[in-house]
N, C-alpha and C positions, 0 to 999 in steps of 0.2 A: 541513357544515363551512364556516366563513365562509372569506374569501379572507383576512383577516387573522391568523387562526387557522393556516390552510393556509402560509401565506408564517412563521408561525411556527415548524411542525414542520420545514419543509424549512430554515429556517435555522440550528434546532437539531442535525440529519441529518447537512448539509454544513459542520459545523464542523471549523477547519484540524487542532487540535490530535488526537484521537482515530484521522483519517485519517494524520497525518503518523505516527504509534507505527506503523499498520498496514503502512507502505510502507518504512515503514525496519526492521521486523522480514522483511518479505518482501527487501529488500535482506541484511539479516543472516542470514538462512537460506540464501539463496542461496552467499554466501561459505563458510557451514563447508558447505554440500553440495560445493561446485568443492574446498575443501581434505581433504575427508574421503578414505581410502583403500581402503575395503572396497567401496562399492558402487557399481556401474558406473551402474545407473541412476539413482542421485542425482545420480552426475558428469555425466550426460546432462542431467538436467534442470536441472540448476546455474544456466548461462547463462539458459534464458530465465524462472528463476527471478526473478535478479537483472536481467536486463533491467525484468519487470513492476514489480518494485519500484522500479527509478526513474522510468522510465514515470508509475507511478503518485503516485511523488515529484513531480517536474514539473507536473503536472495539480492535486495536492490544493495545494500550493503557492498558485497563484492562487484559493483559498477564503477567505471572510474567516473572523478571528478569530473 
């Protein structure tokens, strides 16, 4: 694989759009798991559900378009 090729895939990989759905549906889960009321272990992993997901908001943020 050339290096131009390479610098291709990886910029196609780390595009903002596809990651930002990702991080904002792992923020979105995280919320109905903390508001749901049946299960305890959903409500345990609530938090650092929605922590990764901004975490990961934060991060794919400075990706280019």
């Amino acid at each position: 694989m050339t290096e131009m090729s390479q610098k291709s895939l990886i910029g196609r990989i780390f595009r903002r759009g596809p990651w930002e759905t990702a991080a904002t549906a792992f923020i979105g889960a995280g919320v109905l798991m903390l508001m749901q009321p049946f299960a305890l272990a959903l409500y345990t992993w609530s938090f650092l559900t929605t922590l990764t997901g901004v975490v990961m908001f934060v991060i794919v943020s400075k990706f280019p378009e």
